[in-house]
C-alpha positions as CSV (number, residue, x, y, z in Angstrom):
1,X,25.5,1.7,-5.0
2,X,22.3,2.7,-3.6
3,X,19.4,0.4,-3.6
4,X,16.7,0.9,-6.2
5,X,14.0,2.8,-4.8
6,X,11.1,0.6,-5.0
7,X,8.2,3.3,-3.7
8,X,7.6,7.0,-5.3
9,X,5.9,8.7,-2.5
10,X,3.8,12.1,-2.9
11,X,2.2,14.2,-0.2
12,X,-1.2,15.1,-0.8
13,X,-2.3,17.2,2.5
14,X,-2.1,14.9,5.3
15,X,-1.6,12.1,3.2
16,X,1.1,10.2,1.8
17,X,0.2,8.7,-1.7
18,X,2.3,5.6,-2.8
19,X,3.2,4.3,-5.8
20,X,5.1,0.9,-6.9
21,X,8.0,1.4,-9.5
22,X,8.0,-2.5,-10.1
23,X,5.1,-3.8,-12.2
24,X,6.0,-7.3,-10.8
25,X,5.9,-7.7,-6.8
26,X,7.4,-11.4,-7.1
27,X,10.9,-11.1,-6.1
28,X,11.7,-11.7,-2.1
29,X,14.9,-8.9,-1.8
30,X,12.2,-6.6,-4.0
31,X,9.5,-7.2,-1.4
32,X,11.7,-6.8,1.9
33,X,13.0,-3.2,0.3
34,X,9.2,-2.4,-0.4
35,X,8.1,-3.5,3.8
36,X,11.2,-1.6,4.6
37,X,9.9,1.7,2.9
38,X,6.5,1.1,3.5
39,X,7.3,0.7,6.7
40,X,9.8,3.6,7.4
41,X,6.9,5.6,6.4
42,X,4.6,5.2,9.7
43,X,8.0,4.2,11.9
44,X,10.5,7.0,11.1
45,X,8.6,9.7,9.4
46,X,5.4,9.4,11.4
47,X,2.9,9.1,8.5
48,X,-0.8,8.7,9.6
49,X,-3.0,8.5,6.5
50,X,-1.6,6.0,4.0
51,X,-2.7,5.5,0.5
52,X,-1.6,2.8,-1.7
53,X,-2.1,3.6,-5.4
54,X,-1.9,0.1,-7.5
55,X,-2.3,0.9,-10.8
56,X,1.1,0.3,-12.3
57,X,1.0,-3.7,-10.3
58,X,0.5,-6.7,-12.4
59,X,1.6,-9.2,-10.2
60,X,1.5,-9.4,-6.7
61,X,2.9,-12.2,-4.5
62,X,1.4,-14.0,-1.5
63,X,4.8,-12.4,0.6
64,X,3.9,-9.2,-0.8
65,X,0.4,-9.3,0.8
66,X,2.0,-10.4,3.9
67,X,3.7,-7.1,4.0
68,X,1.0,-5.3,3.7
69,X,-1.1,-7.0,6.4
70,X,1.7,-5.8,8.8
71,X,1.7,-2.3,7.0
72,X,-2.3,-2.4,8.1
73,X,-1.7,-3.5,11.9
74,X,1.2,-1.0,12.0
75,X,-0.8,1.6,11.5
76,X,-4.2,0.7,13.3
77,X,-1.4,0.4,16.2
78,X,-0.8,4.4,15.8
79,X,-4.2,5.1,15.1
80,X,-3.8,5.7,11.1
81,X,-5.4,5.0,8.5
82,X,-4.4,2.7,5.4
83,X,-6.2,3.0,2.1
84,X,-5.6,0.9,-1.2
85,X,-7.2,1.7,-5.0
86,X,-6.6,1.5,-8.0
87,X,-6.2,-2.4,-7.8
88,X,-6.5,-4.2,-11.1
89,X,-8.9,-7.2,-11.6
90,X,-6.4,-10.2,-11.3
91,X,-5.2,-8.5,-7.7
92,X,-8.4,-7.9,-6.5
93,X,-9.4,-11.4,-7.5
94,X,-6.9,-12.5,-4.9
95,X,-7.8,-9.9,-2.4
96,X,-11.5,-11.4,-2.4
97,X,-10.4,-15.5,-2.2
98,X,-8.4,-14.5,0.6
99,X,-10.7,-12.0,2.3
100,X,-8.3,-9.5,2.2
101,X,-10.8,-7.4,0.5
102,X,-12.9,-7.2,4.2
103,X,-9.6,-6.7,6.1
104,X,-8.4,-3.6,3.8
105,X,-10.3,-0.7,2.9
106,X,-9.9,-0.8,-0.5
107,X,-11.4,1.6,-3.8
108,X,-11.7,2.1,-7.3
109,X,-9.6,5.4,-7.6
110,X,-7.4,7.4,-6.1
111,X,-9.8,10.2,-5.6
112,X,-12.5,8.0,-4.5
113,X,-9.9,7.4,-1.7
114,X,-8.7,10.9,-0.8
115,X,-12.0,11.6,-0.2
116,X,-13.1,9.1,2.0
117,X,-9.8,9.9,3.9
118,X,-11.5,13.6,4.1
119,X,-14.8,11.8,5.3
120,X,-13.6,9.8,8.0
């Protein structure tokens, strides 16, 4: 049986917009399938411009995060470009204790962050 896909992906020009299927990002095999799709994105389909849509996440967990700062250095590595938005209060919250919020670029929308994909 094969794995639950736990990314919906969408081109959008030159970028690639992802979405979570899980509401809860808690579970360890749930995260490992999510690093492993994020990053097959930059390592075996080449994807440069990166944006992570968070508005169907409730929770997510300190691993989670941990993913995503290797998602980041990944692509700074290949000269792309990571975006998140969309992220709900109680996320953000955690983003900002942990100064995550400095280390991604992060906004409100999704349109917000297409354009300032177009503007960088």
């Amino acid at each position: 049986m094969a794995a639950k896909k736990r990314l919906v992906c969408e081109p959008h020009g030159d970028v690639t917009i992802v979405n979570f299927t899980d509401r809860k990002i808690l579970d360890e095999l749930n995260i490992k399938e999510i690093g492993d799709e994020l990053f097959d994105l930059v390592d075996k389909h080449g994807k440069k411009e990166i944006l992570i849509n968070f508005s169907n996440v409730e929770y997510l967990s300190s691993a989670a995060l941990g993913k995503l700062i290797t998602l980041n250095k990944k692509m700074q590595a290949q000269k792309g470009q990571l975006k998140f938005c969309a992220i709900s209060p109680t996320i953000i919250e955690v983003f900002q204790i942990t100064k995550l919020d400095k280390f991604f670029d992060i906004h409100p929308t999704e349109a917000d962050a297409l354009d300032a994909f177009q503007s960088s």
